[in-house]
C-alpha positions as CSV (number, residue, x, y, z in Angstrom):
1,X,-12.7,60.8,27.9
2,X,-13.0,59.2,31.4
3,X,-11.0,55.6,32.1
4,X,-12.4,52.5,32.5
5,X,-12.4,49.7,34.9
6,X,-12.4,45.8,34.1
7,X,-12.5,43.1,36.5
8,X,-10.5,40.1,35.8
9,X,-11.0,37.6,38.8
10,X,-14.4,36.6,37.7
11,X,-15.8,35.0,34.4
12,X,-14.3,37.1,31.3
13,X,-17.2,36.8,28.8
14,X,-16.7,34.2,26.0
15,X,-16.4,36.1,22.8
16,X,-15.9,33.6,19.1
17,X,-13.4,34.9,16.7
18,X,-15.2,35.3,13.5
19,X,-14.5,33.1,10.5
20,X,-11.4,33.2,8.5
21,X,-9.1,35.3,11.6
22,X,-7.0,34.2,13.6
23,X,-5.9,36.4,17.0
24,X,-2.9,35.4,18.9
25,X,0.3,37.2,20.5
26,X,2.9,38.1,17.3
27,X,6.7,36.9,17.9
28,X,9.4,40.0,18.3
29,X,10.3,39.1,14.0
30,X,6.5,39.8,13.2
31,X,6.8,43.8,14.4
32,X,7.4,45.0,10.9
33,X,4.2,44.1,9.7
34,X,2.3,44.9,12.9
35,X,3.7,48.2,13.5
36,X,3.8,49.1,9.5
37,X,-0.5,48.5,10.0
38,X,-0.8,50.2,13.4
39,X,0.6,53.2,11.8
40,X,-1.1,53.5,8.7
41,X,-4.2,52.9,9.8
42,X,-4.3,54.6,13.2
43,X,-1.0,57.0,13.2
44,X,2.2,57.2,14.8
45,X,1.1,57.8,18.1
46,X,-0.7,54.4,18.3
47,X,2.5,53.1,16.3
48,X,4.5,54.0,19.4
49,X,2.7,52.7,22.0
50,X,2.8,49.3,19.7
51,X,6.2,49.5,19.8
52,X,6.3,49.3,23.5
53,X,4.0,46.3,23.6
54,X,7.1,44.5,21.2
55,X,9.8,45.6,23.9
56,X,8.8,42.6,26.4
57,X,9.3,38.8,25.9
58,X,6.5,38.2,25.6
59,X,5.3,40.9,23.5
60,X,2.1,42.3,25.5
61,X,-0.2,42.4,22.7
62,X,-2.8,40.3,20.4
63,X,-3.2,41.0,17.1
64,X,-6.2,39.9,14.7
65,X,-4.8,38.5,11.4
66,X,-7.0,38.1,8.2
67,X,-6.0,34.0,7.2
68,X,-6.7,34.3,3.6
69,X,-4.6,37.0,2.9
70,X,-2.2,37.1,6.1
71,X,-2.7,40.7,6.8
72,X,-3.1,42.3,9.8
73,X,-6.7,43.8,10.4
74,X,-6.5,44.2,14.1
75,X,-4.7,44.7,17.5
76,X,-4.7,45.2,21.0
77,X,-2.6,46.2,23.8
78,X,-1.4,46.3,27.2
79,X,1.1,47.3,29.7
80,X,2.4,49.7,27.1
81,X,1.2,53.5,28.6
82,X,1.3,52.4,32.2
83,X,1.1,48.9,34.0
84,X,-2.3,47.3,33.8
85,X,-3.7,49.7,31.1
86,X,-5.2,47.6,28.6
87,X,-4.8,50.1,25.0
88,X,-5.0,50.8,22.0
89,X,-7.2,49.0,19.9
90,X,-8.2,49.0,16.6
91,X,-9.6,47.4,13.6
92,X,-9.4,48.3,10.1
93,X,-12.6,49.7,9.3
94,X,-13.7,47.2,6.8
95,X,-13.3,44.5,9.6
96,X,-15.2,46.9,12.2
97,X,-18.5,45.4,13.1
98,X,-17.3,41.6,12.7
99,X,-16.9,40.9,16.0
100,X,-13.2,41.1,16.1
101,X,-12.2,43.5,18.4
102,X,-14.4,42.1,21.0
103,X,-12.4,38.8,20.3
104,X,-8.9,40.9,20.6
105,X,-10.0,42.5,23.6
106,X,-11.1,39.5,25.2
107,X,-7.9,37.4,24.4
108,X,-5.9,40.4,25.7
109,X,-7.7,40.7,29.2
110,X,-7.2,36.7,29.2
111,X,-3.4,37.7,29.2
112,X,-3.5,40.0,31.7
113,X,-5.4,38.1,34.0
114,X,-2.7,34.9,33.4
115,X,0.0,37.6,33.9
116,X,-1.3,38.6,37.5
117,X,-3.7,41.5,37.1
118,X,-7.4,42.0,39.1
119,X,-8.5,44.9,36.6
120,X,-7.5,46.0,33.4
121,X,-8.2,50.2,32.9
122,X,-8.7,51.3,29.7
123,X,-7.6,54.6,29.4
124,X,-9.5,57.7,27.9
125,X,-11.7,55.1,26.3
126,X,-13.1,56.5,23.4
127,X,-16.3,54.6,22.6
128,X,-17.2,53.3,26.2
129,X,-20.5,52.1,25.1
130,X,-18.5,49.5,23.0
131,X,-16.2,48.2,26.4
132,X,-19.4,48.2,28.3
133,X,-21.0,45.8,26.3
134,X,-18.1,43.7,25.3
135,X,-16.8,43.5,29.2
136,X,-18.4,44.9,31.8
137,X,-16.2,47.6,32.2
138,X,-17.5,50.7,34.3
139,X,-16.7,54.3,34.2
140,X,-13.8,55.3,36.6
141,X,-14.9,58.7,38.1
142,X,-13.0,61.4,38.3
143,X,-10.6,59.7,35.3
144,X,-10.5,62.6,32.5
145,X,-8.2,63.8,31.8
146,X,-6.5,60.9,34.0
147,X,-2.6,59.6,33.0
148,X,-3.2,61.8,29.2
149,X,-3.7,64.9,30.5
150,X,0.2,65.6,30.3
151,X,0.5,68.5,27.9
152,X,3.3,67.3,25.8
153,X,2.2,67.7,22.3
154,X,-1.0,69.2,22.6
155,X,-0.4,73.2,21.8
156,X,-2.0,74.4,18.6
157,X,-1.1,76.7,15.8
């Protein structure tokens, strides 16, 4: 899966949270729940790099919270594999579709942008068509494997 470029110096396209979620940066006593989420729904691997995101003040990551029930149903990253890599990002699957991770992801390019970055990369993005669409992003040639090709933990028995 190739890498991705954003631009962040120009307009960053205006994306509505839908109705009933709010998406904001969690505070450092708010991991449990976010972390507990990231790894049940996407695995431990996704857990991990979540984990980094909580080890800065402030955390470097917006998450997408359902208001009537308070749970998590969303979040995005950044600065957590390699400075300026915008990733991961999910959304539980009944939430998919709603338009909230094109609200996460634009709220989190916002922060990068107000933290100093030109581009975001979004590495070995997985639906591109999806990061096209929701910001303009454009295929970095030559990425894949990119920064994932390390081989630790890919051998198969």
């Amino acid at each position: 899966m190739p890498d991705l470029l954003v631009p962040l110096y120009g307009d960053l396209p205006a994306h509505g949270v839908p109705g009933g979620v709010w998406i904001g940066r969690p505070l450092a006593h708010q991991a449990p729940a976010v972390l507990s989420f990231v790894a049940r729904t996407f695995g431990t691997g996704w857990e991990a790099e979540a984990r980094t995101a909580f080890s800065g003040v402030p955390a470097t990551l917006q998450v997408a919270v359902d208001t009537a029930s308070g749970e998590v149903i969303g979040f995005c990253c950044w600065d957590c594999t390699a400075r300026g890599f915008l990733g991961p990002v999910g959304v539980s699957g009944a939430h998919r579709g709603s338009g909230t991770g094109r609200a996460l992801v634009t709220a989190t390019l916002r922060s990068m942008r107000e933290a100093g970055y030109a581009y975001a990369i979004v590495g070995a993005a997985g639906p591109v068509e999806f990061f096209r669409r929701c910001c303009g992003a454009t295929v970095i040639e030559g990425s894949d494997p990119g920064l994932y090709g390390n081989p630790i933990g890919t051998a198969r028995e």
